[in-house]
C-alpha positions as CSV (number, residue, x, y, z in Angstrom):
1,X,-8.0,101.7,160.3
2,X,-6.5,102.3,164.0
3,X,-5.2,105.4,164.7
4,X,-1.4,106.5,164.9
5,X,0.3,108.6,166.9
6,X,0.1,112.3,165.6
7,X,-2.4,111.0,163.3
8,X,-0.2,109.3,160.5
9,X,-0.8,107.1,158.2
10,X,-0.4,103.6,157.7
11,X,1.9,104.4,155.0
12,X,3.3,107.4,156.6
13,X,6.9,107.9,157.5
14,X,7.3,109.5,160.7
15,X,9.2,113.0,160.8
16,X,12.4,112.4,159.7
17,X,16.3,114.9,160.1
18,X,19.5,114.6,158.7
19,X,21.8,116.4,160.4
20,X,25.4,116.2,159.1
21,X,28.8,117.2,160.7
22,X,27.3,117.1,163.8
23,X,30.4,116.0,166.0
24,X,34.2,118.0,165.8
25,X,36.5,114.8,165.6
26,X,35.0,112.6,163.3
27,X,36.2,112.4,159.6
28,X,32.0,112.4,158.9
29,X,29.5,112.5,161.1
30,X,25.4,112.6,161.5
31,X,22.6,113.2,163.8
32,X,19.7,110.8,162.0
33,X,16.3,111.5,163.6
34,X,13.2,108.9,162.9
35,X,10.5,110.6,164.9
36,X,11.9,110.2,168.7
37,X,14.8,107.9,167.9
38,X,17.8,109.7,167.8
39,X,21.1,108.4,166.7
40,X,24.5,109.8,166.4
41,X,26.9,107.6,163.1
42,X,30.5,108.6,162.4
43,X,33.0,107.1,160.4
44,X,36.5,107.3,160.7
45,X,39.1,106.1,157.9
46,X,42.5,104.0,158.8
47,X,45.1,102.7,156.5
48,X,45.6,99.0,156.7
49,X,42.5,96.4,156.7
50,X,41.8,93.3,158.7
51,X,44.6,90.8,159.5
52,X,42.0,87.9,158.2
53,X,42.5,89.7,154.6
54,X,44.8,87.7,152.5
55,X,47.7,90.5,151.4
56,X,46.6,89.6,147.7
57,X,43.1,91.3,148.3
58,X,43.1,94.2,146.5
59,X,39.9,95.4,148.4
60,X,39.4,97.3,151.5
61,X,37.1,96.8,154.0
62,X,34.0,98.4,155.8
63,X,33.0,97.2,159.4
64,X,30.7,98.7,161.7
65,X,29.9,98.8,165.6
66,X,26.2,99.6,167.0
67,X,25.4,100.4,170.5
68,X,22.5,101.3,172.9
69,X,23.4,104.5,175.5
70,X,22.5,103.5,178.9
71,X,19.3,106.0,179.1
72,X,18.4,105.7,175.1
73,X,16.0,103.0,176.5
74,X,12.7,103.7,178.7
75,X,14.6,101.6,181.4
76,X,18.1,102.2,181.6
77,X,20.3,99.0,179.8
78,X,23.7,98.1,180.5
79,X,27.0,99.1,178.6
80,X,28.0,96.1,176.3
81,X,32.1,96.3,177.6
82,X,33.1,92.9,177.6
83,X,30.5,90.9,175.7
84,X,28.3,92.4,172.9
85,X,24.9,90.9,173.0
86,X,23.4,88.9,170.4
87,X,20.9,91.6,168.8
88,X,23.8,94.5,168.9
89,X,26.3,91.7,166.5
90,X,23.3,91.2,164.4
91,X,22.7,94.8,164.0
92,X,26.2,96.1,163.4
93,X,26.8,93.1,161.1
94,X,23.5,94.1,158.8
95,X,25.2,98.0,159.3
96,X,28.1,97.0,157.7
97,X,26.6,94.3,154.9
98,X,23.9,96.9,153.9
99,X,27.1,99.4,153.2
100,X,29.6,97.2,151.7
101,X,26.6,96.4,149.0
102,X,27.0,99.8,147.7
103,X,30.7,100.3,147.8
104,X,33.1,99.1,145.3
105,X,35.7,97.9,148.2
106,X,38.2,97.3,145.1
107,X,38.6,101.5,144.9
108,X,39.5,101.6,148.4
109,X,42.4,99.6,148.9
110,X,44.0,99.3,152.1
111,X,41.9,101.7,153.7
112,X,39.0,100.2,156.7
113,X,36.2,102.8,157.1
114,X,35.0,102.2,160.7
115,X,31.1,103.1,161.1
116,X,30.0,103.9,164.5
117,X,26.6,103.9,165.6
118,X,24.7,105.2,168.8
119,X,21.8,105.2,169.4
120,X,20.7,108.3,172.1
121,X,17.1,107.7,172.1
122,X,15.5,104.5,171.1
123,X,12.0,104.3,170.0
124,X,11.6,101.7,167.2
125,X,13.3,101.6,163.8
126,X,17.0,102.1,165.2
127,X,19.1,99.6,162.9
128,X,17.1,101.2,159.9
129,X,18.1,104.8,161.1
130,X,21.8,103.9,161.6
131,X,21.9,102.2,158.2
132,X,20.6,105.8,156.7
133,X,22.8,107.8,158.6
134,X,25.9,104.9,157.9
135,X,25.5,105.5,154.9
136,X,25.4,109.5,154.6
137,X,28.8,109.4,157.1
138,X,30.4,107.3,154.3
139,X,29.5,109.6,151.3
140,X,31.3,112.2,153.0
141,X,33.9,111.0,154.3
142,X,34.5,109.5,150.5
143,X,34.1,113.2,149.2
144,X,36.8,114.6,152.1
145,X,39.5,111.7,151.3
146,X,39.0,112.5,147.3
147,X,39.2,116.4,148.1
148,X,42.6,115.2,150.0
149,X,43.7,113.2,147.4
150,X,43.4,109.5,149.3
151,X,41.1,108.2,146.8
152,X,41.4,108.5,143.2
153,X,37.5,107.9,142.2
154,X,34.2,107.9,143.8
155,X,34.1,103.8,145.4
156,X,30.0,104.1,146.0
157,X,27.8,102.4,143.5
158,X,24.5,103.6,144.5
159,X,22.9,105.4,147.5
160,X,20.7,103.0,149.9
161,X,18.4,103.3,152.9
162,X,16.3,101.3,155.4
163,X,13.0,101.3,156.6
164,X,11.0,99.5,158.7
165,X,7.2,98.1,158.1
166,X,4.9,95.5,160.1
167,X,1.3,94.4,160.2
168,X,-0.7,95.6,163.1
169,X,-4.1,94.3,163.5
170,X,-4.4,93.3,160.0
171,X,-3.5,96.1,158.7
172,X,0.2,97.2,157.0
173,X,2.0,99.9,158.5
174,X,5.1,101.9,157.9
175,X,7.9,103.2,159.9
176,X,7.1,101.5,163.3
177,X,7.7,103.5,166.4
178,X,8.4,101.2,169.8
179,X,5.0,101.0,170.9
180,X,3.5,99.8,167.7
181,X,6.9,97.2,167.3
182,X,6.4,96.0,170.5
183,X,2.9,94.5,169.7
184,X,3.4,93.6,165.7
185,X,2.1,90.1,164.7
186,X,4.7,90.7,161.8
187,X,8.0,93.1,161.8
188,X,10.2,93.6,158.8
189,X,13.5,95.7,157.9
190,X,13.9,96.5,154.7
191,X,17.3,97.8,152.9
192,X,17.3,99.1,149.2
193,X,19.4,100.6,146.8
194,X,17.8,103.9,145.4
195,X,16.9,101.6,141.7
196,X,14.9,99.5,144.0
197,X,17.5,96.5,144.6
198,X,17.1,94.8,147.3
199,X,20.0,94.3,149.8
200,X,18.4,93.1,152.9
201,X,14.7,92.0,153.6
202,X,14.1,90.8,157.3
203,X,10.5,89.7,157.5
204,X,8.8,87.5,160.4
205,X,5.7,86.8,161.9
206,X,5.8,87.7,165.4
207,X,2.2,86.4,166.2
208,X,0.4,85.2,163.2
209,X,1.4,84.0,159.9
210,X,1.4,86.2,156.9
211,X,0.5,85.4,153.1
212,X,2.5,86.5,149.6
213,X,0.3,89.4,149.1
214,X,1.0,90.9,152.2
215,X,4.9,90.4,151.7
216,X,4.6,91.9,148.7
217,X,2.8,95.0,149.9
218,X,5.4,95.2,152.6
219,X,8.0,95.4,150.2
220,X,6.3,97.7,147.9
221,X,5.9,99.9,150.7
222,X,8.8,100.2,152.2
223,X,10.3,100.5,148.7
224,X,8.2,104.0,148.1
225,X,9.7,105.5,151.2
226,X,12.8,104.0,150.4
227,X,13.0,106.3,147.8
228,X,11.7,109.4,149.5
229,X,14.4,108.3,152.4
230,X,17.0,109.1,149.7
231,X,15.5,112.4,148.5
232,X,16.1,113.8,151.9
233,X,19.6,113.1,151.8
């Protein structure tokens, strides 16, 4: 077994902090920590939802935007102004996905909950840490707009998280940090419902193929600390 960084192990989720209401404006807000990734999710709330709705849609709608700070990075990146990038639209579009699973968008008619995600420090596992935090900023914000009377009844089915898992060297590991995602022969993202549904379940092979077992073991991994995921919320 290879070593990991502060000694964890294979099937060892790094340190992870929830910090909530951790920005003034916001309607919700949280500071998700995975080890040394850092990111900061809001949501805001706005009557109306998207113009390509039909007007006979009884549901709302729940959208999300995922971004990269300049210095987040080892080397600095570039702001996305005009033109998002192809990996930020595939993140923000699994953001949202992962949170519409677990809302009943029927008992928030007319209403667009807006997720924001930024990442301040990257080091492996971001989209899975803005899916965890996504979701927290949406529980609260639900329990603010029933406290003000702007939503009737609870919309969210079931908590969720995300976590990521690859095979290093043979050998399964959980929770990947940059330097061990950067060299995977096989990287996966996994999104789950707290029962153990499955919402999302990105698996490849980076380098070299990998057989049923091992997808299973992935996926019974990642669903373990799924669950503890959740308990920290």
């Amino acid at each position: 077994m290879s070593e990991r960084l502060n000694s964890r192990g294979n099937k060892e989720l790094r340190k992870i902090k929830f910090t909530r209401n951790y920005t003034k404006h916001a309607l919700s807000s949280v500071l998700v920590e995975f080890g040394d990734t850092k990111v900061i999710v809001t949501a805001t709330v706005e009557d109306g939802k998207p113009k390509w709705m039909e007007k006979e849609d009884k549901r709302g709608w729940i959208t999300a935007e995922y971004s990269l700070l300049p210095t987040s990075t080892h080397t600095r990146c570039q702001r996305e102004r005009s033109k998002i990038s192809g990996r930020t639209q595939e993140i923000q579009r699994l953001i949202g996905r992962s949170i519409r699973s677990c809302v009943n968008l029927e008992k928030i008619t007319d209403k667009t909950i807006t997720i924001d995600a930024d990442v301040i420090q990257a080091d492996g596992g971001t989209r899975c840490a803005s899916i965890c935090g996504a979701y927290i900023a949406v529980e609260d914000a639900v329990k603010k707009l029933m406290e003000r009377g702007e939503l009737n009844e609870n919309p969210i089915l079931e908590e969720i998280a995300a976590v990521s898992a690859g095979i290093i060297d043979g050998e399964i590991k959980l929770d990947l940090d940059y330097s061990e995602d950067s060299h995977a022969q096989v990287d996966a993202n996994v999104v789950m419902t707290k029962s153990g549904k499955i919402i999302e379940f990105q698996t490849t092979a980076e380098g070299n193929p990998f057989n049923k077992e091992q997808l299973y073991e992935i996926l019974d991994t990642a669903e373990k600390a799924i669950k503890d995921i959740i308990e920290m919320y």
